[in-house]
C-alpha angles and dihedrals in degrees: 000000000000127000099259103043113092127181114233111231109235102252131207105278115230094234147350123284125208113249127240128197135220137168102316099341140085120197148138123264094193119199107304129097107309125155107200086192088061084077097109089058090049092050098047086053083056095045089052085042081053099045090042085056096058103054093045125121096170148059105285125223105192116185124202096185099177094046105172102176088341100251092145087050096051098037094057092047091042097038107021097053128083132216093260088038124175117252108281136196116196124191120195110199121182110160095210103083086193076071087051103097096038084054095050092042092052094044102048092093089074092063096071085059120101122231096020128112116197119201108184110188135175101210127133104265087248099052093049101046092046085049089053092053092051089045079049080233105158125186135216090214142011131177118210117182111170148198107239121329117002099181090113092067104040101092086044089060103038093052089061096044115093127241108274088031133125146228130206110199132180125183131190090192094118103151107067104036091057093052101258101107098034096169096059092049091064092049089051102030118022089237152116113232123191125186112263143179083239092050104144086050098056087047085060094043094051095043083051093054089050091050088044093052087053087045100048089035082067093046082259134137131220136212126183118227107178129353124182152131155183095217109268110069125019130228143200141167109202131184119228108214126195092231135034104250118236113284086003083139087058086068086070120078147089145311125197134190130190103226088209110055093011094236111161130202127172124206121194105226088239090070102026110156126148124320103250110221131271147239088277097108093191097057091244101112115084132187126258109201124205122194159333086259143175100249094171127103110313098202139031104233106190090040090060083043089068102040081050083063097038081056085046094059083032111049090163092066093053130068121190101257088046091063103040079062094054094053096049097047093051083053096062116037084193086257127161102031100215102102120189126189114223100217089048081050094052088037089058100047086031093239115171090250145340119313112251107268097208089049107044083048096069098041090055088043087048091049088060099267138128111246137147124152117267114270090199097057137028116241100026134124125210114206151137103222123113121266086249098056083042097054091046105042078059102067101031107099105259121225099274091054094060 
């Protein structure tokens, strides 16, 4: 191990802690910020440990910068890992050293474990990322979540994850991204944000653009794997490849909504031209742009297929909302771009209520048009059919009402 890095003994804690319990591991949270709801996020880092582990053919190096009481750290060595496991080297990184002895306490379990070498650190995320490019210590896999923005240390990470790695980041920052705190959009992400029915969606794809400029800006390319949200924080789990795909650039452009008749067009940056005019038929409606944004696939399907069947051999790693996530990610791949809200749609032709999604999904699939409901927010339609189709299909009776 390099000069600089040091390990953190485990010292007496003040006082006990009650346990909590999660997938395989027991452990304390101790009384700084912990969320137990965030579990499905937790499980799906485990399930990607887990798939990483069995495609490698190498000795791992897995990195939890942002450690808390280290669940994500002793979940992935106590639930990733197989009985005839690779070589894996695990960092445990919380910058606060008063959460130093909890880290080391919770974590003391994965040093019964062969084949496993635990770091625990207490550096400011910055400071130990920078250090581990300089070292030339690169990781499989990190996990970055975040209080607020991160986009000051995404270049940082990326430029110490391996090709093929991935990154898990989760970001709080909720104002700008939605459009409701526009100027500071344009500080911690270069772009313009509007408010928008989709909102959480265009605060992932935004928060994708600005991890695919760090990427391209190191020769590198960059794949989504699964992006979500509740609202609150918002999560994604991104590949770094060793190449920029072909036409990857054209993933980044622009969406734009007409806050009067709520029609909706997206342009790739490669192609931009002039924005050609609504549905608005008096020339009063205009525009409003948000982005640059990612407008590419949100989600790998047949990835999140697999880590469905490694749960499946594996119950413990999966709780039931997790699962119910998984599932409804895998259904929706975040294409097309073009979101619609159901209860915008019925407040604009003043229907008693919302069309039936499931319904309103197969007549515009059955009129030749891309459509799924929106894996992101409830209540939300993806398709690439006009406002027009869209508004009468609406109100035209669907199969099962016949």
């Amino acid at each position: 191990m390099e000069a600089g890095w040091r390990a953190v003994a485990c010292t007496h804690l003040e006082a006990p802690i009650p346990h909590y319990r999660e997938g395989a591991v027991r452990l304390q949270t101790g009384t700084g910020f912990f969320r137990q709801d965030s579990r499905p996020a937790r499980d799906l880092s485990v399930l990607l440990a887990t798939h990483q582990v069995s495609e490698a053919n190498r000795p791992l190096r897995w990195l939890d910068l942002m450690a808390g009481c280290g669940i994500r750290g002793l979940r992935w060595g106590l639930e990733a890992l197989p009985e005839t496991r690779p070589e894996l080297e695990l960092w445990s990184n919380d910058a606060d050293p008063d959460r130093s002895a909890l880290l080391a306490l919770n974590l003391e379990p994965l040093h019964e474990l062969r084949d496993l070498s635990l770091t625990t650190t207490s550096w400011a995320a910055e400071r130990l990322l920078r250090q581990a490019y300089l070292d030339q210590t690169f990781f499989d896999l990190i996990d970055l979540d975040a209080f607020g923005c991160p986009n000051a240390l995404l270049q940082s990470a990326l430029a110490v994850l391996r090709f093929g790695g991935l990154l898990i980041l989760a970001s709080t920052d909720g104002r700008s991204p939605t459009g409701h705190d526009r100027p500071a959009a344009v500080r911690r992400f270069g772009a313009a944000a509007r408010a928008h029915p989709a909102s959480w969606e265009l605060a992932l794809r935004l928060q994708l653009a600005a991890l695919a400029r760090e990427a391209w800006q190191l020769g590198r390319g960059l794949e989504p794997v699964a992006c979500f949200s509740e609202g609150r924080t918002f999560r994604l789990a991104v590949r770094l490849r060793q190449r920029v795909a072909a036409d990857e650039e054209s993933q980044l452009g622009l969406l734009a909504r007409c806050q009067r008749c709520g029609d909706q067009a997206v342009q790739s940056l490669l192609k931009l031209s002039g924005w050609g005019g609504c549905l608005c038929t008096d020339g009063l409606g205009r525009w409003a742009v948000t982005g640059p944004l990612w407008i590419g696939p949100l989600q790998k399907p047949d990835l999140l297929a697999d880590l469905l069947q490694i749960a499946d051999a594996r119950p413990v790693s999966l709780s039931s909302a997790g699962r119910r996530l998984l599932e409804r990610l895998q259904t929706d791949c975040g294409l097309p771009v073009c979101c619609w809200s159901t209860a915008e749609l019925a407040s604009r032709l003043s229907l008693d209520g919302p069309p039936r999604l499931e319904a309103l999904v197969q007549s515009l699939v059955k009129a030749g048009h891309r459509a799924c409901s929106s894996a992101v927010m409830t209540g939300q339609l993806r398709t690439d059919a006009p406002l027009t189709v869209l508004l009468q299909q609406c109100v035209e009776p669907s199969p099962g009402d016949l």
